[in-house]
C-alpha positions as CSV (number, residue, x, y, z in Angstrom):
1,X,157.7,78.4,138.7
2,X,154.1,78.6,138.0
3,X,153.3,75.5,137.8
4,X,155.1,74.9,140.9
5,X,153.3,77.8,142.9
6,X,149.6,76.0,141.9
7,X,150.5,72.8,143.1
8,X,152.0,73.9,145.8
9,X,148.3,75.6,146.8
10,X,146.5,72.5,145.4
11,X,147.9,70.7,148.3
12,X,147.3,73.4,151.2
13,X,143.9,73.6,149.9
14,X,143.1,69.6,150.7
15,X,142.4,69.9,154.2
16,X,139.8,72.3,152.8
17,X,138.2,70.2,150.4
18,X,138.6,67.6,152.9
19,X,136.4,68.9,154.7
20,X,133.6,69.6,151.9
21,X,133.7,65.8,151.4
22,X,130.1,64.8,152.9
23,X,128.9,62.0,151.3
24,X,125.4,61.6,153.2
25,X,121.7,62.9,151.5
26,X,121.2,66.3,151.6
27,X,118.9,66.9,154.5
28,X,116.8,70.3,153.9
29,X,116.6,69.7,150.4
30,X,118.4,73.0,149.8
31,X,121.5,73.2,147.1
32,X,123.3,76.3,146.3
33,X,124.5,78.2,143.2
34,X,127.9,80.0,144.1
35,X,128.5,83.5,143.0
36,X,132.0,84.5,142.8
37,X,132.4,88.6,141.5
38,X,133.2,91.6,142.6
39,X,130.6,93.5,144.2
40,X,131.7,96.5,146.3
41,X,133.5,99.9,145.6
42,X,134.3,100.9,142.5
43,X,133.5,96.9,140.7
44,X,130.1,97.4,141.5
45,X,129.6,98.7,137.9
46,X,130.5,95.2,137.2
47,X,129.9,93.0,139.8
48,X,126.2,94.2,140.5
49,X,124.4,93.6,137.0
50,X,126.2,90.4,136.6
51,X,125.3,89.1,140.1
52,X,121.8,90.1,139.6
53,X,121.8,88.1,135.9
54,X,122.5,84.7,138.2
55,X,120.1,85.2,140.4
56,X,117.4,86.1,138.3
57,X,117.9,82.7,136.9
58,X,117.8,81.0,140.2
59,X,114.4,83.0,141.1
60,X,113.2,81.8,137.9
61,X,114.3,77.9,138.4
62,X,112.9,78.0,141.5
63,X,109.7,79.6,140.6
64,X,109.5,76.8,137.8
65,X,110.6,74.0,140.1
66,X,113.3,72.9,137.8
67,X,114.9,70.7,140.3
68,X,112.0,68.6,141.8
69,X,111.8,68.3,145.5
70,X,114.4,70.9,145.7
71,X,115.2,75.0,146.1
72,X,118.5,76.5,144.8
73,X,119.6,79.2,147.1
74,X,122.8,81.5,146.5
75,X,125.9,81.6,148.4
76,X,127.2,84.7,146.8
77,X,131.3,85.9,147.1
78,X,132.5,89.4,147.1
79,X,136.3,89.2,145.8
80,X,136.8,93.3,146.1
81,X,139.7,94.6,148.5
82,X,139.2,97.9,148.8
83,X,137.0,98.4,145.7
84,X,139.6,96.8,143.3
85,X,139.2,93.0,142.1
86,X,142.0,90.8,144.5
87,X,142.7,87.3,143.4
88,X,143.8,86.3,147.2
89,X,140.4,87.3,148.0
90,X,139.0,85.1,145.1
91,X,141.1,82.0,145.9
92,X,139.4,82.4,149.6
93,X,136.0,82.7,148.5
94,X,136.9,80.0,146.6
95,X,137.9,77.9,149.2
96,X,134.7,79.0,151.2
97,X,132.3,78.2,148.4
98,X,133.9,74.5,147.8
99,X,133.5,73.7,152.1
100,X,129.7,74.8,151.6
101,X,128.9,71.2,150.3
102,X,125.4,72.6,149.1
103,X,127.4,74.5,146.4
104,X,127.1,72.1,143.4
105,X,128.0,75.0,141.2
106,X,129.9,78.6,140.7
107,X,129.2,81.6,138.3
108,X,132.3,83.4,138.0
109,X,134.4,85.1,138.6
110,X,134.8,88.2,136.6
111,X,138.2,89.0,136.2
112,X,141.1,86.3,134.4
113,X,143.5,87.1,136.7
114,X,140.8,86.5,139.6
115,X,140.1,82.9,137.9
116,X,143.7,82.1,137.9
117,X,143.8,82.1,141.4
118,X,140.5,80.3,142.0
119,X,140.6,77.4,139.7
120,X,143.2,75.2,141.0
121,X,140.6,75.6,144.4
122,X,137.7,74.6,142.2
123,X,139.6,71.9,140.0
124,X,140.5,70.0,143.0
125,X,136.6,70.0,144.8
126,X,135.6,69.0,141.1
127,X,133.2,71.8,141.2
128,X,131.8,73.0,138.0
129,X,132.8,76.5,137.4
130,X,130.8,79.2,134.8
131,X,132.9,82.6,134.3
132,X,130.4,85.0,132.0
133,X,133.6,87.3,131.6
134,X,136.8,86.0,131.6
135,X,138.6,86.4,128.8
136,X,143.0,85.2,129.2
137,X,143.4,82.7,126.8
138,X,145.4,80.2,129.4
139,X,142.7,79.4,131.4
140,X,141.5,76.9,128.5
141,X,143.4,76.7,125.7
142,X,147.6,76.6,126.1
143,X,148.9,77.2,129.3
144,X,145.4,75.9,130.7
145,X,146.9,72.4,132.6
146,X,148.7,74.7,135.0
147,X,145.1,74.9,136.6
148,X,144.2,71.9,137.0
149,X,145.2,69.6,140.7
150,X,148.5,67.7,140.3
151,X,147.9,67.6,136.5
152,X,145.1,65.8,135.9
153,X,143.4,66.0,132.8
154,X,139.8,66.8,134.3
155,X,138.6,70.1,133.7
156,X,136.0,72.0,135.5
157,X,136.3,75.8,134.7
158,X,134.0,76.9,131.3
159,X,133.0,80.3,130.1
160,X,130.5,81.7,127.9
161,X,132.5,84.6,127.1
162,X,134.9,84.9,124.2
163,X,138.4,84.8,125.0
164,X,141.1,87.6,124.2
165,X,142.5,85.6,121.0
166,X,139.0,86.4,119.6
167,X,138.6,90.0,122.0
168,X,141.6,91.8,120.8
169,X,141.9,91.1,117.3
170,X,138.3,91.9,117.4
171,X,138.7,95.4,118.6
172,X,142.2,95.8,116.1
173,X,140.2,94.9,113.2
174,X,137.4,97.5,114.1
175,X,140.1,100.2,114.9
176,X,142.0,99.7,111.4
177,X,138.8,98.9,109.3
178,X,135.1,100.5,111.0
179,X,137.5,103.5,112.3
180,X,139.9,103.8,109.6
181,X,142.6,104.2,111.9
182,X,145.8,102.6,111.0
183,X,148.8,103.8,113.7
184,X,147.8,103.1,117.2
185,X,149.4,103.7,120.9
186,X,148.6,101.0,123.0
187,X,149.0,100.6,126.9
188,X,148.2,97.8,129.2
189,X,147.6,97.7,132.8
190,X,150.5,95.1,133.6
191,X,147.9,92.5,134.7
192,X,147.5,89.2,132.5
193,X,144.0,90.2,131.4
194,X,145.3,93.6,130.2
195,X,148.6,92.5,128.7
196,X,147.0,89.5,127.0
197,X,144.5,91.3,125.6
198,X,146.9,94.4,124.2
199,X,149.1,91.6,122.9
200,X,146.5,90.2,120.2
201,X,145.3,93.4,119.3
202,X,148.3,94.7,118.4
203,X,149.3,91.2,116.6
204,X,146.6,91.7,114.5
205,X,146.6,95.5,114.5
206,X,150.2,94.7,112.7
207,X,149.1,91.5,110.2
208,X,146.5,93.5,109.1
209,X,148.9,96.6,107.7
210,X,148.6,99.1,111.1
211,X,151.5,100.2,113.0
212,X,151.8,100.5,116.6
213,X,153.7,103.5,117.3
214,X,154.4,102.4,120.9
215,X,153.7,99.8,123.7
216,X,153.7,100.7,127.1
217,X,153.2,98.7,130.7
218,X,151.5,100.6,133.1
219,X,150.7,99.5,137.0
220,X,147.1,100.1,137.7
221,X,148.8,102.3,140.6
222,X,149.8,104.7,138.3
223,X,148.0,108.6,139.2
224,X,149.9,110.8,136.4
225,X,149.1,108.9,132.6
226,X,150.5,112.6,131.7
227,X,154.0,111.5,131.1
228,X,153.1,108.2,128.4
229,X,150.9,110.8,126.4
230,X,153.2,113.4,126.3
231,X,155.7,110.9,124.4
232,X,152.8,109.3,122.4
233,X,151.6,112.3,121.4
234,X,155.0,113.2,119.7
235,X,154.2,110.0,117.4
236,X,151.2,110.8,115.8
237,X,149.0,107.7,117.0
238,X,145.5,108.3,115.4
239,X,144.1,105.8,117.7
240,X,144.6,104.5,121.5
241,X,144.2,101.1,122.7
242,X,143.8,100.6,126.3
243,X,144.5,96.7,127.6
244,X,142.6,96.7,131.2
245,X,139.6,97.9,133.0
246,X,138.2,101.3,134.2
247,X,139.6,101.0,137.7
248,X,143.0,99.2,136.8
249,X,143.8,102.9,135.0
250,X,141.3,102.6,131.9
251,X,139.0,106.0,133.0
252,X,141.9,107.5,134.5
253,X,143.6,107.2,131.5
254,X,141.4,108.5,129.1
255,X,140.8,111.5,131.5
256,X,144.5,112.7,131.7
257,X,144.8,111.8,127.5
258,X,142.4,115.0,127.2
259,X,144.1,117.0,129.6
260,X,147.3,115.8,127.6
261,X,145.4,117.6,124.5
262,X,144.7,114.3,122.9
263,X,141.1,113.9,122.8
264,X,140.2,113.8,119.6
265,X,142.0,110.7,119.1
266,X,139.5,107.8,119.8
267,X,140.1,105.7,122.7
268,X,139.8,101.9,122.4
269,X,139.7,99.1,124.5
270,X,138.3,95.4,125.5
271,X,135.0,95.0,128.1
272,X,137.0,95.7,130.9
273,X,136.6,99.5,130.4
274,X,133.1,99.2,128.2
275,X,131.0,98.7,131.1
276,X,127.8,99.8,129.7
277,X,127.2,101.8,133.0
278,X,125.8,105.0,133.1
279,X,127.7,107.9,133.7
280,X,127.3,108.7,137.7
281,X,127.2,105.0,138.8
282,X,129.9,104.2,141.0
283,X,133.0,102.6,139.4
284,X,131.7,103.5,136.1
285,X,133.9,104.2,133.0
286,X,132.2,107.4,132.0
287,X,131.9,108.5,136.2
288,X,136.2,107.6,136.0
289,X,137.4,109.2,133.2
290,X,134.4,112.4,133.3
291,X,131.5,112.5,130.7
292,X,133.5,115.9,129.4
293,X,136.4,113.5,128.4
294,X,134.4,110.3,127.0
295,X,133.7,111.0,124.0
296,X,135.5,109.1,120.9
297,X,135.5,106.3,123.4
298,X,134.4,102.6,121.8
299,X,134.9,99.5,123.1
300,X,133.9,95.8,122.9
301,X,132.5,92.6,125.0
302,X,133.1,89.7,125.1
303,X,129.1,88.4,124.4
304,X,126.0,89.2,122.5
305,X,124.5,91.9,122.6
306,X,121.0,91.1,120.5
307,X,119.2,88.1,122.4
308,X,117.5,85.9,119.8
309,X,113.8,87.0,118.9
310,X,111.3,86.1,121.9
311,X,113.4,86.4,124.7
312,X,112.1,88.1,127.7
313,X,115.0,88.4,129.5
314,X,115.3,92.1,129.4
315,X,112.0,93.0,130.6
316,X,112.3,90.5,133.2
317,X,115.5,91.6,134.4
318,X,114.4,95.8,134.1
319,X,111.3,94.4,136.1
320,X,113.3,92.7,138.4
321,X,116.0,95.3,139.1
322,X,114.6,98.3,138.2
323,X,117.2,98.8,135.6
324,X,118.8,97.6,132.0
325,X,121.1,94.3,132.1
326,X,124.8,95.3,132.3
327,X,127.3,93.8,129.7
328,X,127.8,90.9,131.4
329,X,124.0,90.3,132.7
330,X,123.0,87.8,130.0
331,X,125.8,85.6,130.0
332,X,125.9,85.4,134.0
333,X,122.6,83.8,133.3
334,X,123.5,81.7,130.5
335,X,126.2,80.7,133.2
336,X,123.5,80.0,135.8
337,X,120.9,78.4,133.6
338,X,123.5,76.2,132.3
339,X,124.4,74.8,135.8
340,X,121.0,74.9,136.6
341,X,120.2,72.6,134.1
342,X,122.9,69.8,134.8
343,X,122.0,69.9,138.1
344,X,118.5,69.0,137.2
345,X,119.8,66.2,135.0
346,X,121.6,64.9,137.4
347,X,119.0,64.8,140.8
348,X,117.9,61.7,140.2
349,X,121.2,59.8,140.1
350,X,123.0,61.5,142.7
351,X,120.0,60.4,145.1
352,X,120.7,63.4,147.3
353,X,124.1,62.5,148.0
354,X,126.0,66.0,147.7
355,X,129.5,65.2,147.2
356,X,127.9,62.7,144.3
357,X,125.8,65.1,142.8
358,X,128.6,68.0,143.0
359,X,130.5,65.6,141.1
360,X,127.8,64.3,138.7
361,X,127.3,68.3,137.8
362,X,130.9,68.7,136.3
363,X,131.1,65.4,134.5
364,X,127.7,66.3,133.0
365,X,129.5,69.7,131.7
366,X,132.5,68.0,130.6
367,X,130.8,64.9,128.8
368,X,132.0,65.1,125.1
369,X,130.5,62.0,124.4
370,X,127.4,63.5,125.5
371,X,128.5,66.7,124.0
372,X,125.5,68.8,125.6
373,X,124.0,71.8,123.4
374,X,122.2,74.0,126.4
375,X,118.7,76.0,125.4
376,X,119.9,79.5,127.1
377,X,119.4,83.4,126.9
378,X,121.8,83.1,124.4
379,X,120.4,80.9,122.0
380,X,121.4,77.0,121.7
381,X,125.3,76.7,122.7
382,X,127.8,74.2,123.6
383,X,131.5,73.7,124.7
384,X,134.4,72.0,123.4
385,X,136.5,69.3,125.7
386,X,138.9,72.9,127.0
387,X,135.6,74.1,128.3
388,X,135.2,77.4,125.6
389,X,131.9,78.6,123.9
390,X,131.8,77.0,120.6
391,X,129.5,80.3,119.9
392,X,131.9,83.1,120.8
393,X,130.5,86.5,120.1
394,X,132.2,90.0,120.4
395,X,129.5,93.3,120.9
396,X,130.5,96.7,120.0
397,X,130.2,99.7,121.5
398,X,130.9,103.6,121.7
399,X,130.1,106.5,124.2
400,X,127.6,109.2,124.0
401,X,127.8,111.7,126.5
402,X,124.9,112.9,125.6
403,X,122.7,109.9,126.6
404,X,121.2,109.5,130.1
405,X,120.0,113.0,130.5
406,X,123.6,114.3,129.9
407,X,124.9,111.8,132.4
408,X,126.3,109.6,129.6
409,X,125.9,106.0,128.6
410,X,127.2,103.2,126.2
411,X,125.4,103.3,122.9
412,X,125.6,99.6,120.7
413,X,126.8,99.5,117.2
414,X,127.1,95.9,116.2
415,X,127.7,92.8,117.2
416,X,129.6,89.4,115.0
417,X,130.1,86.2,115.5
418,X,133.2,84.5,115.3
419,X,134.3,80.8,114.7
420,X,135.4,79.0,118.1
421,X,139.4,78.9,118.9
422,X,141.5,75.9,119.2
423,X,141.6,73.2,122.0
């Protein structure tokens, strides 16, 4: 049925790319990075820092002529309904981004079940796309072909981020061995991103000797958490694992665990509720679930958080912004200045020709004979043929309510590298 439902939008979507299809020189010597996130309401604690890692990249490409004879604008995507993440949305801005035939590349989007949505758009327009955050497993590795037009064996979406078969065993094996904790309650959010990732952590949460006391589904339009902690409590968890973001339930959550008289039992979960926003900003974690309630809070993401020795990138971006890098920051412009750079390599023999060059963009990405290692924020990485980092990273982090002036903010404890997953 699902692979039914993509095709099915492959095909409505060809009128679209149809239309993108102009083959002539580009004219004002103007191409365009896409930027496909959420940027409005409560996301903005996500959306924002990672926007502003892309186009700190494109500032500097520009200011560095990278691409001779040529400026990178942005055409940048807001796929928020109503401050919450909306893959309809996303699979229009999609569509948008792939009829702007200046758009030779996309960074996002944020969320997995966001990118679902989009890439069957993308994968027919053969438009590279770079998600910094995405973690479901299916959108490269098993499951993945769904996602790609009628079945064809190109591939255009790639991520820098590790995915949840790395992300949740990750976080299990820092709850049962860095914690010490060894029953947990885990809930999910009932969205693929927050039931994948609850579904490897608790897999190796169990292989590693730890026993999940109970596994519950909850819809991120839930308002009263009371009811699940109330009959996990009677279980004696001595840890909680949350599967989904701050504003899919995750500060909620936590919030109405305290009230529930559970809050000195540490609460877990992936980067969709470690943020690394202070407490106040809107959509925050710590702003959700109160700075009074955040303590014992840790959490993990999907990237590095130590930048190899000599970058610059902070200060650039704090100079830039007026404020630190979000979790996400970094590897939106790893994203971008990976883009950036096959669409350099590639100027020459597209010849101005924008449906050409589009194209060139991708297969430069995708060229395993090639096989590409890209000088980044990052350090030196590459990708395998299903499009994942062959570098993946996981960060760690916990709260402490008493940083920011009281306000609250993410403090880091470590970060580890992991070996790549199948293809």
């Amino acid at each position: 049925m699902m692979h039914r439902a993509v095709v099915a939008f492959a095909a409505a979507a060809v009128i679209v790319v149809g239309a993108a299809c102009n083959t002539g020189p580009a004219a004002n010597k103007t191409i365009k990075l896409g930027i496909e996130l959420p940027q409005s309401g409560n996301e903005l604690a996500n959306g924002e820092p990672t926007a502003n890692g892309i186009k700190l990249a494109v500032k500097q490409a520009n200011d560095k002529k990278q691409i001779a004879g040529y400026t990178v604008e942005v055409n940048s995507q807001d796929d928020a309904v109503n401050g919450v993440h909306d893959p309809d949305k996303g699979r229009a801005n999609m569509a948008t981004l792939v009829a702007d035939t200046a758009v030779l590349g996309v960074v996002g989007p944020f969320n997995s079940g966001v990118a679902r949505a989009e890439v069957p758009v993308s994968n027919e327009a053969g438009l590279a796309q770079c998600s910094p955050a995405n973690t479901g497993v299916d959108l490269t590795q098993t499951g993945s072909e769904v996602y790609r037009f009628n079945g064809q064996a190109t591939r255009n979406y790639f991520r820098v981020a590790a995915p949840d078969n790395i992300q949740g065993p990750a976080m299990a094996n820092f709850d049962y061995t860095d914690l010490g904790k060894h029953t947990a309650y885990v809930m999910d959010d009932t969205e693929p991103f927050g039931v994948g990732v609850a579904d490897t952590f608790s897999g190796e949460f169990t292989r590693l000797g730890g026993t999940i006391v109970k596994r519950d589904s909850v819809p991120k339009s839930t308002t009263d958490y009371t009811p699940f902690f109330t009959n996990a409590q009677a279980l004696n968890p001595d840890v909680v694992y949350f599967g989904g973001t701050q504003v899919t339930g995750g500060g909620l959550a936590r919030k109405q665990m305290v009230a529930a008289g559970m809050g000195a039992i540490p609460y877990t979960g992936p980067d969709g509720i470690a943020d690394l926003g202070p407490g106040g900003g809107t959509g925050a974690f710590i702003t959700l679930a109160g700075v009074e309630n955040s303590h014992d809070v840790y959490g993990s993401v999907a990237g590095l958080h130590d930048l190899p020795a000599g970058s610059t990138f902070t200060d650039d971006y704090t100079k830039e912004y007026g404020k630190a890098p979000g979790a996400y920051s970094a590897l939106a412009y790893a994203c971008a200045q990976v883009l950036l750079k096959a669409m350099a390599d590639t100027a020459s023999g597209a010849g101005g020709d924008l449906a050409k060059w589009r194209t060139a963009v991708n297969g430069y990405v995708f060229d395993t004979a090639a096989k590409h290692t890209y000088d980044t924020v990052m350090g030196p990485i590459s990708f395998n043929a299903c499009g994942d980092i062959e570098q993946p990273v996981m960060s760690f982090y916990k709260v402490d309510p008493a940083a920011e002036g009281g306000k609250g903010g993410w403090v880091y404890i470590k970060q580890q590298s992991f070996q790549p997953g199948g293809c």
